[in-house]
C-alpha atoms as one frame of an Amber mdcrd trajectory, in Angstrom:
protein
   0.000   0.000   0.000   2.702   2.442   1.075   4.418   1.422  -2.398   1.837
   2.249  -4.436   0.801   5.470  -2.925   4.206   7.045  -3.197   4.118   5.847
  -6.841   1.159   7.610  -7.561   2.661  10.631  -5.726   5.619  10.537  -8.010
   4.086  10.373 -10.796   1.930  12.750  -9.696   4.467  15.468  -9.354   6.170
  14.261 -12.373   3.183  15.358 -14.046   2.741  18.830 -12.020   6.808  19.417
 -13.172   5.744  18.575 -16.691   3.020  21.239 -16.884   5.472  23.506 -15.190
   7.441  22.767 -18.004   5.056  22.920 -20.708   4.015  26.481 -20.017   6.713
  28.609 -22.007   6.376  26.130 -24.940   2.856  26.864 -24.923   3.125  30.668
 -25.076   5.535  30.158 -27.890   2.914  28.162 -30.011   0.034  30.900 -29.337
   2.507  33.345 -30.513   3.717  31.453 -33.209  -0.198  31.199 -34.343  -0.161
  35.187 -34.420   2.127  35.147 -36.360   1.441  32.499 -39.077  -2.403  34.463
 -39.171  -0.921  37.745 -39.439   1.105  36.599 -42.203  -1.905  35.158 -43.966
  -4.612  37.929 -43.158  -2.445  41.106 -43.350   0.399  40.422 -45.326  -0.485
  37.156 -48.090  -4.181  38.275 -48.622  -5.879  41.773 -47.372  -2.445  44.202
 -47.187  -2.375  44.062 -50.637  -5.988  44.364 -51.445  -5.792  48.123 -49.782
  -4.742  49.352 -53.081  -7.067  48.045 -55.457  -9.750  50.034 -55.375 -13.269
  49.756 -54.791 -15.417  47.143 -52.855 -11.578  45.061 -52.404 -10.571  47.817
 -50.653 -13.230  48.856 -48.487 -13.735  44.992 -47.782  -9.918  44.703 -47.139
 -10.181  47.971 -44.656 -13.108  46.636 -42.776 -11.386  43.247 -42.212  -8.027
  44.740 -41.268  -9.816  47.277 -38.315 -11.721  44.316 -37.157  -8.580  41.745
 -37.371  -6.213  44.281 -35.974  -8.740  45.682 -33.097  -9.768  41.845 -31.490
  -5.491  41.024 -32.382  -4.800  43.913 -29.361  -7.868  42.968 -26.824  -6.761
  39.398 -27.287  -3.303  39.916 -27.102  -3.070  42.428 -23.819  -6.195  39.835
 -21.860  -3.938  36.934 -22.474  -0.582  38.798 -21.060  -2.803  40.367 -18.589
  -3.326  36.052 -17.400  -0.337  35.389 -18.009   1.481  38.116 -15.588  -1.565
  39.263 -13.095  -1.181  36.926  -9.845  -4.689  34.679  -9.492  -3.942  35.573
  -6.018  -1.884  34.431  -3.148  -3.400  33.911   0.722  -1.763  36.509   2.732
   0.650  35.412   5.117  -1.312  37.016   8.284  -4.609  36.173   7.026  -7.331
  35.348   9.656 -10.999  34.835   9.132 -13.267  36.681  11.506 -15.947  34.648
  11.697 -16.015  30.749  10.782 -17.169  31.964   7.346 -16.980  28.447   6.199
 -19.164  27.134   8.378 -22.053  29.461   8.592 -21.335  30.518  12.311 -21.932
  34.301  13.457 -20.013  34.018  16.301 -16.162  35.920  15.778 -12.981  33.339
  15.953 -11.559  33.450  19.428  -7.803  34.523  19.476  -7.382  30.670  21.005
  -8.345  29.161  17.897  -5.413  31.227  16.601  -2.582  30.907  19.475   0.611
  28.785  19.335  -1.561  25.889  21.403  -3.834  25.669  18.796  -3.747  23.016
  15.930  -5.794  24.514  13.126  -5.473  20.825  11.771  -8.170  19.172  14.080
 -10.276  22.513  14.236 -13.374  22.042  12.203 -14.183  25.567  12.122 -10.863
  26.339   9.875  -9.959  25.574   6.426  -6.515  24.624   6.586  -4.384  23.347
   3.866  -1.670  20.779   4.833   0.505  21.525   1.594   1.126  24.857   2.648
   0.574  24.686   6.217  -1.476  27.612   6.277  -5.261  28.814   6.460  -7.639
  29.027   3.843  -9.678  31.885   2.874 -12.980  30.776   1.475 -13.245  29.311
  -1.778  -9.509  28.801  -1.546  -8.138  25.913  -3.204  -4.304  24.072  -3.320
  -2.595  24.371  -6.666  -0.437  21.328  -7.458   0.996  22.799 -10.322   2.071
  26.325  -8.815   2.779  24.453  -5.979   0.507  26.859  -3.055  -3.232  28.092
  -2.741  -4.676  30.193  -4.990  -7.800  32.369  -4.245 -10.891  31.030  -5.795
  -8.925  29.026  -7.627 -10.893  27.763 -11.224  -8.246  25.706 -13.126  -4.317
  25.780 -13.934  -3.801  26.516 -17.395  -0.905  25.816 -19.636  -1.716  27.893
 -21.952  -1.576  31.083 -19.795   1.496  29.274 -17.458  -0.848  30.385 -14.731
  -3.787  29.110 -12.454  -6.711  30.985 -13.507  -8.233  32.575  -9.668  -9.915
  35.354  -8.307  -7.451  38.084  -9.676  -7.165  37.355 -12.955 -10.779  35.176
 -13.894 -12.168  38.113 -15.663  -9.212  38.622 -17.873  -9.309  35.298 -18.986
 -12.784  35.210 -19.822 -12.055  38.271 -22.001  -8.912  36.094 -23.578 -11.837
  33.388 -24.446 -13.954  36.021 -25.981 -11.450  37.813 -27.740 -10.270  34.454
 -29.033 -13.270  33.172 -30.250 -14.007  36.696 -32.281 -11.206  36.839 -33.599
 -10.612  33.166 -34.894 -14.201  33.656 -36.284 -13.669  36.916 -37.876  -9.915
  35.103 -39.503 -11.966  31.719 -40.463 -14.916  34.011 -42.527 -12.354  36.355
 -44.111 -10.072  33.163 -45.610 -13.139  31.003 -46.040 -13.410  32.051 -50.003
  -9.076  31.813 -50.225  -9.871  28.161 -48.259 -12.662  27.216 -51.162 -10.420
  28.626 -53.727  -8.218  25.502 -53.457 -11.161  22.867 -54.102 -11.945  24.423
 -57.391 -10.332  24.412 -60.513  -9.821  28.232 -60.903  -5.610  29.488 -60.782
  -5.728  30.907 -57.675  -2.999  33.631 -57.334  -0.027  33.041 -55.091   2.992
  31.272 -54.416   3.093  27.856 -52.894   4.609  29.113 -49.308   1.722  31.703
 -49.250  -0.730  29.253 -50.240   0.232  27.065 -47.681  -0.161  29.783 -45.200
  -3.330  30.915 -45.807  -4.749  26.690 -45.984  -2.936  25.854 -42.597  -4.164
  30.025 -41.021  -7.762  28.635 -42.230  -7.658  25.203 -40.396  -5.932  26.015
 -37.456  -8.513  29.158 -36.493 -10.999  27.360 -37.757 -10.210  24.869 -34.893
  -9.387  27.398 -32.153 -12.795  29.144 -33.003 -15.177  25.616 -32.229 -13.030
  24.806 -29.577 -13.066  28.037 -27.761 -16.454  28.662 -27.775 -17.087  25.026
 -25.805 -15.055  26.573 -22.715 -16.647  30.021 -23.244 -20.539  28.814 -22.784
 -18.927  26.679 -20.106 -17.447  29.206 -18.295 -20.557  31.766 -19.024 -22.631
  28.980 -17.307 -20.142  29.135 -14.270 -20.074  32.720 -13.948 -24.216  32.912
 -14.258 -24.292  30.600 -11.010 -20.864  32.268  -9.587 -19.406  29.194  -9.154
 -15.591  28.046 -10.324 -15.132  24.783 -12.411 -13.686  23.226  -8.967 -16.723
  24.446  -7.166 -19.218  23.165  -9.459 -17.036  19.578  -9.510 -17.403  19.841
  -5.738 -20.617  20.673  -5.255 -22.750  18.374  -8.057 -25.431  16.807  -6.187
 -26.041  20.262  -3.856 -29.639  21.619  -5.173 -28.096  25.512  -4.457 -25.280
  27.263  -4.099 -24.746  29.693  -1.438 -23.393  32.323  -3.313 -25.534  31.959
  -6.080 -26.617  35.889  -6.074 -28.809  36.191  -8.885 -27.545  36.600 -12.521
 -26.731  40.252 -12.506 -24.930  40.113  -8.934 -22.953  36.961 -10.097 -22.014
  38.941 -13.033 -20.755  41.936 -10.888 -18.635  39.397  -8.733 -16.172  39.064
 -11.708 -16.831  41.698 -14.182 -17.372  44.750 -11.740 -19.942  47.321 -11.767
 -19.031  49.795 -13.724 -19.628  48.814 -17.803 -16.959  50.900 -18.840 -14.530
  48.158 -17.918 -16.180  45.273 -18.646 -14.675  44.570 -21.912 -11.035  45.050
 -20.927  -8.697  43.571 -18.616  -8.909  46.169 -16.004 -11.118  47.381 -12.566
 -12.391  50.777 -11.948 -10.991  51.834  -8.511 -14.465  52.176  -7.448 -15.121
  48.631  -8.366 -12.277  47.494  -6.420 -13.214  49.499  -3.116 -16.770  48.161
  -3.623 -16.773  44.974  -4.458 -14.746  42.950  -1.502 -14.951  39.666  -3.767
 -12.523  41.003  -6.366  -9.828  41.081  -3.998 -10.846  37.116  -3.170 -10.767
  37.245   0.494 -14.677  38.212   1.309 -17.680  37.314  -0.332 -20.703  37.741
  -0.012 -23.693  34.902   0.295 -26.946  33.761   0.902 -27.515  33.490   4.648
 -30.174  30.659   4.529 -27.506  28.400   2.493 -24.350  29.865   4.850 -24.100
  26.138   6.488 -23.211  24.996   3.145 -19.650  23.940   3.677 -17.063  23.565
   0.504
């Protein structure tokens, strides 16, 4: 038994190591699909239309603001992942009430002291990886190797978990992703036909190749995307994290299910100015205690709900 269990522990953080691993390659490879779809959109097929005249150019202008607009949201919400921490539990954190397990009562400065063992305490989320508390809705990171706040998933192809800090900006990376592999697969559909068909189509080989491979590959990005976007829309609608809703399956309701509009607010903020780039309004983030992930609030009929 003891055998087995440290094989499946080594293997487990060969895996973690791997991922660790993994991460740069995988920013190379989104940047390296930039760049092939750049080539194909801007430079192989609608630079040169500009000076044609006529519906090709005003086609070949409306495709380039749209391509070039999503290119910059997508590009600054995935770096925004990428470098913004999901968030860390601070290293004097204390809860002041058992928020956990519905209790009103405050945390006595016992359940704190050097006598106490927040281990066997049932009325303190304690992680024994880091051999610290946990906030609410905290969860351990295998990967990253510590607890994340309202932790969602790791993600190797941001080389960063996806938590309370930096959720919204990689919603907007899904979005932005999704638009703008839709608006590339429509504008190099007809170039895509084009090789089916026994017309010359105009080009060298290397271009041609491009523009086939640009088609395919953001073509694929495009249906693949938008599976983990209604996903996570679904999530966000019941403010719940794809670890939560794991965790909590068979529980009829949620206690911080808000409402639609309030659930929306938890991630996206209040004020719509900001709500379709990766950034908070200072007012949002003096109002809104759950976009720092330490507080949040719930529903105080479902606040013995324990997760």
């Amino acid at each position: 038994m003891y055998r087995s269990g440290a094989i499946m522990a080594w293997n487990v953080f060969k895996f973690c190591t791997a991922l660790r691993g993994l991460g740069s390659v995988m920013i190379l490879l989104v940047l390296g699909v930039v760049v092939l779809t750049y080539y194909a959109v801007v430079i192989t097929n609608y630079g040169p239309s500009l000076s044609d005249g006529g519906l090709d150019s005003l086609t070949a202008l409306i495709v380039l603001i749209l391509f070039h607009t999503l290119l910059v949201l997508l590009l600054w919400s995935y770096f925004s992942v990428v470098f913004t921490d999901p968030g860390s539990v601070p290293s004097n954190w204390r809860p002041a009430m058992d928020e956990e397990r519905g209790d009103t009562d405050p945390l006595t400065v016992s359940e704190f002291g050097a006598s106490a063992d927040p281990t066997i305490n049932t009325r303190i989320r304690y992680c024994r990886k880091c051999n610290q508390i946990k906030p609410p809705r905290c969860h351990h990171c295998s990967v990253c190797g510590r607890c994340v706040l309202k932790m969602d998933h790791h993600c190797v192809w941001v080389v960063n978990c996806v938590g309370a800090l930096n959720y919204k900006y990689f919603l907007l990376f899904l979005f932005y992703t999704f638009l703008e592999t839709t608006v590339v697969s429509l504008s190099l559909l007809s170039h895509f036909i084009a090789f089916f068909n026994d017309d010359e189509i105009p080009g060298t080989p290397s271009t041609l190749a491009t523009t086939f491979l640009a088609f395919v590959l953001n073509l694929a990005f495009a249906l693949s995307v938008l599976g983990f976007l209604i996903m996570h829309i679904s999530l966000v609608a019941a403010n719940t994290t794809t670890i939560e809703a794991y965790e909590k399956k068979t529980t009829p309701k949620w206690r911080y299910d808000l409402g639609q509009k309030r659930n929306f607010e938890q991630v996206f903020g209040m004020d719509r100015r900001y709500w379709f780039i990766p950034a908070y309004s200072e007012e949002d983030l003096r109002r809104i205690p759950a976009l720092h992930g330490l507080d949040y609030p719930s529903k105080p009929e479902l606040d013995s709900q324990e997760f």
